[in-house]
C-alpha positions as a Markdown table, in Angstrom:
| # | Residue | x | y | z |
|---|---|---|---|---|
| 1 | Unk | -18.8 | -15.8 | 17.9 |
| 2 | Unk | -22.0 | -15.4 | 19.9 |
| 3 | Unk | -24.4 | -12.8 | 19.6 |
| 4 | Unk | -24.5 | -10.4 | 22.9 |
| 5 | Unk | -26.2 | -7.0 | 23.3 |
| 6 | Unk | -22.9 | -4.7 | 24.2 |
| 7 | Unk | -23.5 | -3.1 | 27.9 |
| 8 | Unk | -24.1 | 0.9 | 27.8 |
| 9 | Unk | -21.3 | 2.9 | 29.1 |
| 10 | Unk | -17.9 | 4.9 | 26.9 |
| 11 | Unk | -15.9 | 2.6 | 29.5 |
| 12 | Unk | -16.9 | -0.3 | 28.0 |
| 13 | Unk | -16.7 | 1.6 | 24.7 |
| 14 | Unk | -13.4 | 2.2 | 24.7 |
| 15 | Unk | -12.3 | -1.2 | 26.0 |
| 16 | Unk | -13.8 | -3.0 | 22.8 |
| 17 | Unk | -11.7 | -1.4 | 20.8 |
| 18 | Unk | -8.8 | -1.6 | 22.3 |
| 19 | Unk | -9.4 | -5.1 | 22.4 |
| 20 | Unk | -10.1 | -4.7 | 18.7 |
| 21 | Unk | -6.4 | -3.1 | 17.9 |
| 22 | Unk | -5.1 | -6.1 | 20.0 |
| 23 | Unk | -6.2 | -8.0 | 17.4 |
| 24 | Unk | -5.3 | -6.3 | 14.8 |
| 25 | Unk | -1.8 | -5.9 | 16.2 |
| 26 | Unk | -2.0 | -9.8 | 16.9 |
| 27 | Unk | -2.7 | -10.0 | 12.9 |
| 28 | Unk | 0.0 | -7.3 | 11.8 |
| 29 | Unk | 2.9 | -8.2 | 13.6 |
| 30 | Unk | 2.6 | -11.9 | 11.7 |
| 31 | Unk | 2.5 | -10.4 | 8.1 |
| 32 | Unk | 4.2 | -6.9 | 8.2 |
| 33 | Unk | 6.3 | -6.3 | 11.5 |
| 34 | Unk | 7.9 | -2.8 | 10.0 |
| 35 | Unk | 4.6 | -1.7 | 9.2 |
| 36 | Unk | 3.3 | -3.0 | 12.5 |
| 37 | Unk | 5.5 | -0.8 | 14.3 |
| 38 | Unk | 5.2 | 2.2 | 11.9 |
| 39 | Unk | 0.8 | 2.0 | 12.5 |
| 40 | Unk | 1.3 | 1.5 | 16.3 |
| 41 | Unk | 2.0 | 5.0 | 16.0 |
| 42 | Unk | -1.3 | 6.2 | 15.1 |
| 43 | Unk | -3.9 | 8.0 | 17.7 |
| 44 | Unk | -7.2 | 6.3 | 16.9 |
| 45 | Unk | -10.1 | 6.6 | 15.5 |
| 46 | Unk | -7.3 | 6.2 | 12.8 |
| 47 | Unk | -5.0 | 3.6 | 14.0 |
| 48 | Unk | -7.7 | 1.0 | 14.0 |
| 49 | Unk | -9.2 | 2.4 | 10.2 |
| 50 | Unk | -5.5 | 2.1 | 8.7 |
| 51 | Unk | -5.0 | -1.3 | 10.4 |
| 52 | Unk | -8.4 | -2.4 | 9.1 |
| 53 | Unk | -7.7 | -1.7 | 5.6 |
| 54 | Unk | -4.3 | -3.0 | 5.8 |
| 55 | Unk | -5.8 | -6.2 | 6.7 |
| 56 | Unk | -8.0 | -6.1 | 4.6 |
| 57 | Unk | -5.3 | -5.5 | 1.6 |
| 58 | Unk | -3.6 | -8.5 | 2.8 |
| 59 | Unk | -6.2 | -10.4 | 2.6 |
| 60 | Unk | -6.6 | -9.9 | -1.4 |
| 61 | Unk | -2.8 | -9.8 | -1.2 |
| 62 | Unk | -3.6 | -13.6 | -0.4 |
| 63 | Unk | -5.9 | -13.7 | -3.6 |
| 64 | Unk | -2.9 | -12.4 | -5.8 |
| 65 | Unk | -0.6 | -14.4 | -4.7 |
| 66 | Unk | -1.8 | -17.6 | -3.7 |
| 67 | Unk | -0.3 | -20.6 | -6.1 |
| 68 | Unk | -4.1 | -21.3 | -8.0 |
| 69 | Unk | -3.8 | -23.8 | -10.2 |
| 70 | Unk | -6.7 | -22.6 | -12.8 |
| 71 | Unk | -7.2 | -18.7 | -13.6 |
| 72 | Unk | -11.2 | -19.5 | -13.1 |
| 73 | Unk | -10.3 | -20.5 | -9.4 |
| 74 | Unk | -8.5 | -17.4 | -8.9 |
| 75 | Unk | -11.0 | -15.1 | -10.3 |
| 76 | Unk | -14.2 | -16.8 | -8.3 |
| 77 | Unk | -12.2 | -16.0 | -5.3 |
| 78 | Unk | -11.9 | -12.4 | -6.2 |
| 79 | Unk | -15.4 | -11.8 | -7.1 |
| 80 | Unk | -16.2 | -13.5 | -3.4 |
| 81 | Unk | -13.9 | -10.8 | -2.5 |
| 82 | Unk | -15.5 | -7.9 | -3.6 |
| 83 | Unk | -18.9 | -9.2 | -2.8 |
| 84 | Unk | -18.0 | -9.1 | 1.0 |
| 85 | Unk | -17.0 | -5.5 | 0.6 |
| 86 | Unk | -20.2 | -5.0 | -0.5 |
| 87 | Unk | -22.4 | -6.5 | 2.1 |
| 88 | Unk | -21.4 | -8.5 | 5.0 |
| 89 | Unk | -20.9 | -12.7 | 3.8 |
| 90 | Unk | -23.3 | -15.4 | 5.1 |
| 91 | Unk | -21.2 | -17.5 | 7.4 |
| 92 | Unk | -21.6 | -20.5 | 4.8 |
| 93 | Unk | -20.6 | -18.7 | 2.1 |
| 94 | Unk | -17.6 | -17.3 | 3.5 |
| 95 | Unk | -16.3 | -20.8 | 5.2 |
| 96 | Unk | -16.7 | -22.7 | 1.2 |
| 97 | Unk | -14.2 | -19.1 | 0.1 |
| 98 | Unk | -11.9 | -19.7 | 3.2 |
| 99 | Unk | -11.7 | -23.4 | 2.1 |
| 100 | Unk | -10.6 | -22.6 | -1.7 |
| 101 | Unk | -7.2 | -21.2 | -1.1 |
| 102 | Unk | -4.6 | -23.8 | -1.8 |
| 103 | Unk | -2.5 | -25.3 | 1.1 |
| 104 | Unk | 1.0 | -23.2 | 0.3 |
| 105 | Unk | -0.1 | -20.3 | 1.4 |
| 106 | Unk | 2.0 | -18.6 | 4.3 |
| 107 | Unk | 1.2 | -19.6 | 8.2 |
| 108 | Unk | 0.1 | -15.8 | 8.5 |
| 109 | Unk | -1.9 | -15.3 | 5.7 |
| 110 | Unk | -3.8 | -19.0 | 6.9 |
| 111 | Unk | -4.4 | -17.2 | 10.5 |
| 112 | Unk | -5.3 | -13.8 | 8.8 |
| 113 | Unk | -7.8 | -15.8 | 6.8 |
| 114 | Unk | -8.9 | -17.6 | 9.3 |
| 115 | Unk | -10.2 | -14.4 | 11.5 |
| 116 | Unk | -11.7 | -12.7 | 8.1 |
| 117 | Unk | -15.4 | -13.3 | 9.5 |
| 118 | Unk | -14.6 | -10.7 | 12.1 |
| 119 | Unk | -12.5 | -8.2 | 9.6 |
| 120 | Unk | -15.3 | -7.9 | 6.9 |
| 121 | Unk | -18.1 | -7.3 | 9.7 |
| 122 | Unk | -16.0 | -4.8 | 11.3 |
| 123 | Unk | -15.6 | -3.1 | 7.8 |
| 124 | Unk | -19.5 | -2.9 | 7.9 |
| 125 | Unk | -19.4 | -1.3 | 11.2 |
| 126 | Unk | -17.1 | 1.7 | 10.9 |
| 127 | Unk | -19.0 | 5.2 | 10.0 |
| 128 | Unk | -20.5 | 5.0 | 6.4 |
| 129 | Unk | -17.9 | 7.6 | 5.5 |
| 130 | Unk | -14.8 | 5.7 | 6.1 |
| 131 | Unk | -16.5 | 2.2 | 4.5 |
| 132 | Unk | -17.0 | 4.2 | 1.8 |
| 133 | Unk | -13.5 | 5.2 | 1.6 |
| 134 | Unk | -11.9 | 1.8 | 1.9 |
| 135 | Unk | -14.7 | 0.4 | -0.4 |
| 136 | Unk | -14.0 | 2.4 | -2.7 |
| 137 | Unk | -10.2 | 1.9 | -2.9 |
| 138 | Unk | -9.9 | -1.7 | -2.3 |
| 139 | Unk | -12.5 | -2.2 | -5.6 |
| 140 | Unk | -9.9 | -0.8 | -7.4 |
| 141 | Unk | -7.0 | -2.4 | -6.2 |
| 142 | Unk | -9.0 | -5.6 | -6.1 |
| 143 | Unk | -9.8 | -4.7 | -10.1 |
| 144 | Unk | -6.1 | -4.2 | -10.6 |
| 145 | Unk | -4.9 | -7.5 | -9.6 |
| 146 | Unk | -7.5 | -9.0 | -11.8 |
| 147 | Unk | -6.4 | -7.7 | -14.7 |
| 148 | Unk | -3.0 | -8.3 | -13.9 |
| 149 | Unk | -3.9 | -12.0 | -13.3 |
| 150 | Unk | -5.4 | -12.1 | -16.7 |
| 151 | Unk | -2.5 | -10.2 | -18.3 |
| 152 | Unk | -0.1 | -13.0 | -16.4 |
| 153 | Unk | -2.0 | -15.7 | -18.5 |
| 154 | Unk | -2.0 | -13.6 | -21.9 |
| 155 | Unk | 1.6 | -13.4 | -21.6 |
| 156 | Unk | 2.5 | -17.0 | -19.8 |
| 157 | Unk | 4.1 | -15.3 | -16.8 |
| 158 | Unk | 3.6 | -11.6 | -15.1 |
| 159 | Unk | 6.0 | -9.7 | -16.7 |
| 160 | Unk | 6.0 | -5.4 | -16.4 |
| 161 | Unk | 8.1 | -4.5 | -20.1 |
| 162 | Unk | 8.7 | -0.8 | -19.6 |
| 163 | Unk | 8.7 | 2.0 | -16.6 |
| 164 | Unk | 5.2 | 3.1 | -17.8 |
| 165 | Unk | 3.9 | -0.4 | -17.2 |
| 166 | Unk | 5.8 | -0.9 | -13.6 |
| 167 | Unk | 4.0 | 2.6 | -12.7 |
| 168 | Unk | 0.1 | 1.3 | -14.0 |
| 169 | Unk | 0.8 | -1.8 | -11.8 |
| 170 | Unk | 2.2 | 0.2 | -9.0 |
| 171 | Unk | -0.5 | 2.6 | -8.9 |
| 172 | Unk | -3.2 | 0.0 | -8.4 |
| 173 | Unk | -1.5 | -2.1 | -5.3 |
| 174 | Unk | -0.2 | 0.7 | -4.1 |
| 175 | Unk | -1.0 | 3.8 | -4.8 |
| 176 | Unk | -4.7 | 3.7 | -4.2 |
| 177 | Unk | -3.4 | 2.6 | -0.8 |
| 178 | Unk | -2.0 | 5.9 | -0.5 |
| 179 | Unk | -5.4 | 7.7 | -1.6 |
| 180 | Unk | -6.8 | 5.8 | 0.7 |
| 181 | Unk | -4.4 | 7.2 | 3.7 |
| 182 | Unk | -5.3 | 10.6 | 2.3 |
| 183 | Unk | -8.8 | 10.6 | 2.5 |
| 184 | Unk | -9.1 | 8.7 | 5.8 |
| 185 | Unk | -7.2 | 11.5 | 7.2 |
| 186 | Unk | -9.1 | 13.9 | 5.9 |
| 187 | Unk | -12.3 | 12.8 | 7.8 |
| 188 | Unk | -11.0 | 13.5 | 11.2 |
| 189 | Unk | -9.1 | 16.3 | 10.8 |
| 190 | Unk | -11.1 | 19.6 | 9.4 |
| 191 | Unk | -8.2 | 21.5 | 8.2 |
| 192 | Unk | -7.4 | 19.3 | 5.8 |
| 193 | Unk | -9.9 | 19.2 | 2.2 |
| 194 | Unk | -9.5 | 15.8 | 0.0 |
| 195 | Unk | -7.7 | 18.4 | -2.5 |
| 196 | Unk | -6.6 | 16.9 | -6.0 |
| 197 | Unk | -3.1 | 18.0 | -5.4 |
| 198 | Unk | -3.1 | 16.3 | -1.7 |
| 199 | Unk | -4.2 | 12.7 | -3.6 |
| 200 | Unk | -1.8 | 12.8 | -6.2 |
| 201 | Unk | 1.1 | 13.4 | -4.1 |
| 202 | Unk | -0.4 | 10.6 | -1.5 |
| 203 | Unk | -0.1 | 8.0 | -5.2 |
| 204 | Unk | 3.4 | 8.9 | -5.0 |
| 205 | Unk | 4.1 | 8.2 | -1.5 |
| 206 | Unk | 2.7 | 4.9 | -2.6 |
| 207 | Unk | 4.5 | 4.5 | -5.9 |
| 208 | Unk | 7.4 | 5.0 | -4.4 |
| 209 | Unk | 7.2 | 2.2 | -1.5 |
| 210 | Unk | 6.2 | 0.0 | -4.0 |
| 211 | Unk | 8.9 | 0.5 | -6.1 |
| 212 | Unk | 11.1 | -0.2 | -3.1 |
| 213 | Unk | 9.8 | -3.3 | -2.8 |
| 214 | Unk | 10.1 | -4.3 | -6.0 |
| 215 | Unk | 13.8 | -3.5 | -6.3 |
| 216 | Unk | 14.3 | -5.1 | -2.9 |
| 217 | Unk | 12.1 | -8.3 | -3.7 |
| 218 | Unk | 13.5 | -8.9 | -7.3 |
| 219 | Unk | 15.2 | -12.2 | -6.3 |
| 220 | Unk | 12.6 | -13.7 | -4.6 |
| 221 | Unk | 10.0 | -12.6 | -7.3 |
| 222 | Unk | 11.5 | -13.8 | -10.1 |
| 223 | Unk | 12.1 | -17.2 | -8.9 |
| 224 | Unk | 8.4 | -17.5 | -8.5 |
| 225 | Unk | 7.7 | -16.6 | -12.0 |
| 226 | Unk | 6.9 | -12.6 | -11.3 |
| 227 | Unk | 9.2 | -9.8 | -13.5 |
| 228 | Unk | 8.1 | -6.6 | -12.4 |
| 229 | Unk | 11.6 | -5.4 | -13.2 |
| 230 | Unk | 12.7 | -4.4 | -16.5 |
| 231 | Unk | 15.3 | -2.0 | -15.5 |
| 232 | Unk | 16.2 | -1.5 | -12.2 |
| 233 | Unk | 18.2 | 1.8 | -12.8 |
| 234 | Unk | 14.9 | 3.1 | -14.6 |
| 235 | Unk | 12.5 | 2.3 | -12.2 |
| 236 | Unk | 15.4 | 3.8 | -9.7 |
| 237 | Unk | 15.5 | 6.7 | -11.8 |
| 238 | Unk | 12.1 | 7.4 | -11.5 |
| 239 | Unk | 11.8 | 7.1 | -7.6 |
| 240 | Unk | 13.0 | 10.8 | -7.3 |
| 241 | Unk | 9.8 | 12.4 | -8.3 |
| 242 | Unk | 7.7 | 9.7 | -6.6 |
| 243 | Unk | 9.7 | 10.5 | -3.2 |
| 244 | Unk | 9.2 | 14.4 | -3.6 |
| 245 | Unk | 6.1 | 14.0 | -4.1 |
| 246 | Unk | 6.1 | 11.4 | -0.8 |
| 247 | Unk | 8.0 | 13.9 | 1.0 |
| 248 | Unk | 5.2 | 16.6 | -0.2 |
| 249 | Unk | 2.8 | 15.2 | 1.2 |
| 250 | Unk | 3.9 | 14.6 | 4.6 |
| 251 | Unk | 4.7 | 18.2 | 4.8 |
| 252 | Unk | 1.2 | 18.9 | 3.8 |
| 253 | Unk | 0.1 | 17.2 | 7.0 |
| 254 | Unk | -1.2 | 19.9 | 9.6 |
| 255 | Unk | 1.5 | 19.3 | 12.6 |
| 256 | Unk | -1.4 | 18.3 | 15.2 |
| 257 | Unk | -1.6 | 15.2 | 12.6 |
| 258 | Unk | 1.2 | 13.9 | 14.6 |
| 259 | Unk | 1.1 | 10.5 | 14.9 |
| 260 | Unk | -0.2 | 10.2 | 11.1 |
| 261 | Unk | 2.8 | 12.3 | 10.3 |
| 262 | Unk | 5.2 | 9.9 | 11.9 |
| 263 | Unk | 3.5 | 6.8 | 10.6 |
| 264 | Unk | 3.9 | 8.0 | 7.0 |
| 265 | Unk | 7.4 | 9.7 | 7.6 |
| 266 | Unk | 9.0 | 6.7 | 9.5 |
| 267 | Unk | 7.8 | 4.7 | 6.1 |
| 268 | Unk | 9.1 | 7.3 | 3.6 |
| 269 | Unk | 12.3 | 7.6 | 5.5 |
| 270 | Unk | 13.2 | 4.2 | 6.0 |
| 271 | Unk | 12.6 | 3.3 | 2.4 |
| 272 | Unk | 15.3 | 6.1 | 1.4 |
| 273 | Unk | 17.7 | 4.7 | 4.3 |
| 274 | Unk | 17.3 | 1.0 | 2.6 |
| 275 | Unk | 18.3 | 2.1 | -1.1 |
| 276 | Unk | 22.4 | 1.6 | -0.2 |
| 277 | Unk | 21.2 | -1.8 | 1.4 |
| 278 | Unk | 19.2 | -3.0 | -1.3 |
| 279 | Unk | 21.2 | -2.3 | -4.0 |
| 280 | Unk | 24.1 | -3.9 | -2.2 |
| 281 | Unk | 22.3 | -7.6 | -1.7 |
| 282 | Unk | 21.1 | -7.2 | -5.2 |
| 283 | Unk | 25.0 | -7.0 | -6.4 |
| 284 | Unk | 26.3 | -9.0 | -4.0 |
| 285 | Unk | 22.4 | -11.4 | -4.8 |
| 286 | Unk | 22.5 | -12.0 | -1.0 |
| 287 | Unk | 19.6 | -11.0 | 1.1 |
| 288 | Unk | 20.4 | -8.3 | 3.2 |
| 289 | Unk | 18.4 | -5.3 | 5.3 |
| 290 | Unk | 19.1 | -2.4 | 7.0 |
| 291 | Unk | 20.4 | -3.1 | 10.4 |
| 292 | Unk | 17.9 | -2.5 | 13.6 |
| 293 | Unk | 20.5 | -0.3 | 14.7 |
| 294 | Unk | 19.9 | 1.6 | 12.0 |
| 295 | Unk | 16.5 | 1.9 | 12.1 |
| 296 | Unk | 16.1 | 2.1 | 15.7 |
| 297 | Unk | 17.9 | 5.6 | 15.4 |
| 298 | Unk | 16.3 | 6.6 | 12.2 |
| 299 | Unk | 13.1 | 6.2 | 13.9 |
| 300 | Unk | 14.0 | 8.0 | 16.8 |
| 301 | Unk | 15.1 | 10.8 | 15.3 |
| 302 | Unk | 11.7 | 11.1 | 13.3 |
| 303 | Unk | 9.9 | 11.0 | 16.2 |
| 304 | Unk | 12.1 | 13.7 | 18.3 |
| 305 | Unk | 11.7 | 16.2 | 14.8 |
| 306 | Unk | 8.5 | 15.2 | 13.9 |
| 307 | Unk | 6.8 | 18.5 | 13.9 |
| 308 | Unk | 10.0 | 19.9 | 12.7 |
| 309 | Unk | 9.6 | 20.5 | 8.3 |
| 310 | Unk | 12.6 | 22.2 | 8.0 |
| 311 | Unk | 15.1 | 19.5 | 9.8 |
| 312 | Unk | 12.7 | 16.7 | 8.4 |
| 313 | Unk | 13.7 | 18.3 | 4.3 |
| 314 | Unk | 17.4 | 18.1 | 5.2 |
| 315 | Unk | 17.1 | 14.8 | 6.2 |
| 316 | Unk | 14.9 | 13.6 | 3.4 |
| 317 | Unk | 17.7 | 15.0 | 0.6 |
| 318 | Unk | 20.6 | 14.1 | 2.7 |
| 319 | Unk | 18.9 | 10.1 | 2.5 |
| 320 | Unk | 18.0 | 10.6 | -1.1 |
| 321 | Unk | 21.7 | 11.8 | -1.9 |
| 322 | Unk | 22.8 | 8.6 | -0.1 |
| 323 | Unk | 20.7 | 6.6 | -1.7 |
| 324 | Unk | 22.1 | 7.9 | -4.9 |
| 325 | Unk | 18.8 | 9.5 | -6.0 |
| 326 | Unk | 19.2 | 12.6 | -8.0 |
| 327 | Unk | 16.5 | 15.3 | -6.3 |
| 328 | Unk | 17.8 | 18.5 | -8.2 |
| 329 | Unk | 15.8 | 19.2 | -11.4 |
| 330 | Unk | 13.6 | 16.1 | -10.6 |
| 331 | Unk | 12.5 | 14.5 | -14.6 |
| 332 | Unk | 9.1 | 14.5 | -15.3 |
| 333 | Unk | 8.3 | 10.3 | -15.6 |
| 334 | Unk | 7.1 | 11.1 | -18.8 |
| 335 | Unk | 10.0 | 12.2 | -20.2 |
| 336 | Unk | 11.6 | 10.5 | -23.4 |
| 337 | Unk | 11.3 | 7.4 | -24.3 |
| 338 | Unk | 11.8 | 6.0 | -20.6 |
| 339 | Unk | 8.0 | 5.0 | -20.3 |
| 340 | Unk | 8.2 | 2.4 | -23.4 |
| 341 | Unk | 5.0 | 2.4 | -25.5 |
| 342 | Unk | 1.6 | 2.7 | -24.5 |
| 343 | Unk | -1.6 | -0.1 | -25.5 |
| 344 | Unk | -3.7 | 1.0 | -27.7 |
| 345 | Unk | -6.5 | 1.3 | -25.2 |
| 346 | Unk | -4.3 | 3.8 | -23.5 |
| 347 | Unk | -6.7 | 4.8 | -20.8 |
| 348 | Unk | -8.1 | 1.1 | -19.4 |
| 349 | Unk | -6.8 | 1.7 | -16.1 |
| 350 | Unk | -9.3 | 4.5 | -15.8 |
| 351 | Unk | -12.8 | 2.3 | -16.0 |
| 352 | Unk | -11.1 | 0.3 | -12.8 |
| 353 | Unk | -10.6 | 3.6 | -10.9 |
| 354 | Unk | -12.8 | 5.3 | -8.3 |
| 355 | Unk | -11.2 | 7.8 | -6.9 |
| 356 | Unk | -10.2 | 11.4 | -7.3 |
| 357 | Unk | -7.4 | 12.0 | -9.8 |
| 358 | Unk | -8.0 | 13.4 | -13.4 |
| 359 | Unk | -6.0 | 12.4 | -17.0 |
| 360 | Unk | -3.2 | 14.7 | -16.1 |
| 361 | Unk | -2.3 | 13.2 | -13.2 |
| 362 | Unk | -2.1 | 10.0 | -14.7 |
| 363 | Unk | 0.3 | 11.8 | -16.7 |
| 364 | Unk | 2.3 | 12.7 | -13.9 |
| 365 | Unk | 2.7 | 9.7 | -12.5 |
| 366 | Unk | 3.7 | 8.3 | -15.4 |
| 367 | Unk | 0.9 | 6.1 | -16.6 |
| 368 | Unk | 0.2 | 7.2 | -19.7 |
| 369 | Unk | 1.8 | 10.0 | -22.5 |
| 370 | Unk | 1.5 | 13.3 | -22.4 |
């Protein structure tokens, strides 16, 4: 892309980036087309922070993922990673990463790739608040998976052996995301403080989609070598208190957060809609979703009640009771001897976290023993 010296003027401004969440979009509707639709929802500045860091996820998604043949290869490319969090990469540099990943990845993920000159440089170019944000976050996540990838070698294939494992691994791809939702937000919207209590209920919202996916995706996963369930009525035993707390904190959300409000609500809500359909394929070991009918109405009656708490809480345990999720008297996660045990280094997710939550909440989201 050539160098150019951008004309003066908010008209023009404004028209970079839209032309910027064009191609975002372009990028989204390829790899994620639910959550596509559920970010197109966003007013900017945030629409185009969420979609960068979603993108940018994806791309270490790719890292994860990607068939390596040799651990070493895998583990270069996630140090390359991080290093172009950390300061834009040298067009050489980057083009000898892009080169690495093996041929089987997914069309979307090649394209998504192939446009990552322009997704770390826009990282450098937001407001030194939000980079530090999504710096921040995806270091973690990034750590995450490369322990995980080390742990898949230790063990000869990635395989989660209790509830209190599923949540360590869940918290890290996905429940960082959800800090990282929480503290974006925060910066454009003064009534709201990065409060401790705000964070860990954001984890949740994040544990809990996870876990949906992982119940959903079981099939799939396991015939590519990955176990991350061990018991799919524990893990959906445990989604109640993971989608109170989601539901928590989208009620937290100051009503003029209305667009943020619907993104994270049409995501909650759909995931509690899905739980009859996914536990149906699973039985029946068909692939099936949700129809669009389905979802089309779902949607639209989020958006209608939005700003709505009270109608929005009947819906959410009317879903959760269909879903056959027991809401009254939620369980703590830590309770019994659901979790399995601990490692002896109880705590090691700790030294790969940056963010804001303390040893009790680790407790609560059922990472470690009380």
């Amino acid at each position: 892309m050539a160098n150019h010296i951008d004309p003066p003027g908010e008209a023009f401004h404004i028209k970079r980036i839209m032309l910027r969440i064009d191609f975002y979009q372009k990028h989204l509707d390829r790899v994620s087309r639910s959550f596509a639709y559920c970010i197109s929802k966003l007013d900017a500045p945030l629409r185009g922070w969420v979609s960068l860091t979603y993108l940018i996820c994806r791309i270490l998604d790719t890292v994860e993922d990607a068939p390596w043949r040799k651990l070493s290869q895998q583990l270069r490319q996630f140090g390359e990673f991080d290093g172009f969090l950390e300061k834009p990469p040298q067009e050489e540099n980057l083009k000898e990463w892009q080169k690495a990943f093996p041929e089987e990845i997914p069309e979307g993920e090649k394209l998504l790739l192939m446009d990552s000159a322009l997704i770390f440089k826009d990282l450098h170019d937001v407001p030194f608040t939000v980079r530090g944000v999504i710096q921040d976050m995806v270091e973690c996540m990034s750590a995450g998976m490369q322990y995980y990838s080390r742990l898949r070698r230790q063990r000869g294939q990635l395989r989660l052996r209790n509830l209190r494992e599923v949540n360590q691994y869940c918290f890290f791809v996905a429940g960082v995301v959800g800090e990282t939702l929480a503290r974006l937000v925060t910066v454009v919207e003064p009534q709201l403080k990065v409060a401790q209590r705000l964070v860990l209920e954001a984890h949740h919202f994040g544990l809990f989609l996870q876990k949906i996916n992982l119940l959903k995706d079981q099939m799939d996963d396991e015939r590519e070598g990955r176990f991350f369930v061990h018991s799919r009525p524990e893990i959906k035993s445990s989604l109640s208190q993971n989608a109170l707390g989601a539901w928590n904190f989208i009620k937290a959300l100051p009503v003029q957060q209305r667009g943020f409000r619907l993104f994270c609500a049409q995501s909650l809500f759909l995931g509690l809609a899905s739980i009859p359909w996914i536990e149906r394929s699973f039985e029946r070991k068909r692939m099936g979703k949700i129809p669009r009918a389905a979802t089309a109405e779902l949607f639209g009656l989020l958006e209608r009640n939005i700003d709505d708490n009270e109608f929005l809480e009947t819906l959410f345990f009317d879903l959760a009771e269909e879903g056959g999720l027991e809401m009254g008297g939620v369980p703590a996660l830590v309770s019994g001897e659901c979790l399995g045990p601990g490692r002896q280094d109880e705590q090691w997710f700790n030294r790969l976290y940056r963010g804001e939550l303390q040893a009790q909440d680790f407790i609560d989201l059922g990472m470690s023993g009380a």
